[in-house]
N, C-alpha and C positions, 0 to 999 in steps of 0.2 A: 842411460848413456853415462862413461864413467867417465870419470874428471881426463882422461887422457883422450877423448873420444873428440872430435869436432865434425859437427855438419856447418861449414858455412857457403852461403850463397852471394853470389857476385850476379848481377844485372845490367845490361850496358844495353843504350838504345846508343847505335851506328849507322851517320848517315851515310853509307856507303852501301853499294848493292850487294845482298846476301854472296853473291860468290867473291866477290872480291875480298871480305869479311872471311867466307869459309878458307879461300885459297891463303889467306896469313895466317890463320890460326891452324891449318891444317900442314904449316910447312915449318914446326917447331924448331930447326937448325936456323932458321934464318930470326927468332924471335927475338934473342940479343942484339938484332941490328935494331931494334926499336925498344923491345921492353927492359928499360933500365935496369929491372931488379934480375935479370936474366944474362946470369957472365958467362956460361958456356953451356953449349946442346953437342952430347955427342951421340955418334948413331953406332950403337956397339954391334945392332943384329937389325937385318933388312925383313918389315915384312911382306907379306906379301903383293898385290898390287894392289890393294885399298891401303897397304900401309898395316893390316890387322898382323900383330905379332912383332913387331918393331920394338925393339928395348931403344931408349934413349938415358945417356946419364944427365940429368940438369942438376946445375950448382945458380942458386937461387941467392943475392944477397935481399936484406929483408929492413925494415924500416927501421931494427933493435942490431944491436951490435953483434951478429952473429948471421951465419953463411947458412943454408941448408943444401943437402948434396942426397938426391935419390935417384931411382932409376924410374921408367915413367914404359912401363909397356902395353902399348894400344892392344886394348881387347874388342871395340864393336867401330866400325864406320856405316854412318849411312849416310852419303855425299848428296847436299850439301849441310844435312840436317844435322849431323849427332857424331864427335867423335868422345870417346870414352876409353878411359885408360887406368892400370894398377899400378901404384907407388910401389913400392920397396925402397927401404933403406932406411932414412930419419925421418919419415913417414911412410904411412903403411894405411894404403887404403884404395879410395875410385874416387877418379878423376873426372868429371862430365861437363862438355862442353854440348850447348842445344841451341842449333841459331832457326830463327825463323824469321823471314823478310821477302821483300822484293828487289826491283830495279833500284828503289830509291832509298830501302833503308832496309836494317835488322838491326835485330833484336836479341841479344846474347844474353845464355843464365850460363852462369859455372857452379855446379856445386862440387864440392870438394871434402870429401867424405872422409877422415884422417882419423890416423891415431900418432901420437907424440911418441916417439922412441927413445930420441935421447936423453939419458938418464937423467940429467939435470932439469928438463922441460917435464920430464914424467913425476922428477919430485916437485917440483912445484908448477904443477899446471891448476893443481886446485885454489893456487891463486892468484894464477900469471893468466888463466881461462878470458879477463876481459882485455888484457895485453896483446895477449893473441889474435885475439879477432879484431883489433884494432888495424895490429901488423898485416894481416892480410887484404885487410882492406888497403891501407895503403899499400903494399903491394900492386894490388888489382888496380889501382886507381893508374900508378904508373903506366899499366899495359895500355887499360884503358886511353887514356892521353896520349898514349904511342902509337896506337894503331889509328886514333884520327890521326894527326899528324903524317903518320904512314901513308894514309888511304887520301892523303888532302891531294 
């Protein structure tokens, strides 16, 4: 993996019922009503009725002083289980969201498969790499916190 490469994974146990879970994370425009780090979802192309082929633009603020702004278009649904999507822009990669639960709870991984584009993160990511993964934990942890809140 090269120093611009990141796999990192996010885990969230949600006491809410696997769909109620699936149906907020599966309705991204509406995700800046709760996830702080998330200022705007726009829907530039419709896909088709699972949503497969949908480009969305998100502008992402982040725990370090700077914005991220890519496109995010869903490539696989399998409702309620797996929605997966390709970055473009100031990340460039696959996006996976995988819930598994019931009535009473689930169980969320995110992995988030990236590579750093912009120029400044690409020249020093061979030693911003523990920075990073900090920020995106905080990040996550926002959603996280937003969507109990959400779901209460």
């Amino acid at each position: 993996m090269s120093s611009t490469n990141f796999h990192l994974v996010t885990e969230w146990t949600i006491a809410s019922p696997l769909e109620d879970v699936w149906r907020e994370l599966g309705t991204p425009e509406r995700w800046p009503e709760w996830w702080p780090s998330v200022k705007q979802v726009t829907l530039l192309r419709q896909g088709d009725e699972r949503g497969v082929g949908a480009i969305r633009r998100m502008r992402w603020s982040t725990a370090l002083p700077y914005e991220l702004v890519f496109d995010m278009e869903t490539v696989k649904v399998e409702q309620p289980f797996l929605i997966e999507g390709r970055a473009l822009g100031e990340l460039d990669g696959i996006g996976r969201w995988t819930l598994q639960g019931d009535e009473a709870s689930c169980r969320v991984r995110y992995d988030w498969m990236v590579e750093v584009t912009k120029p400044w993160m690409v020249r020093l990511s061979f030693i911003l790499r523990p920075v990073f993964r900090w920020n995106h934990g905080v990040v996550m942890e926002r959603g996280r916190r937003g969507l109990l809140e959400r779901l209460a």
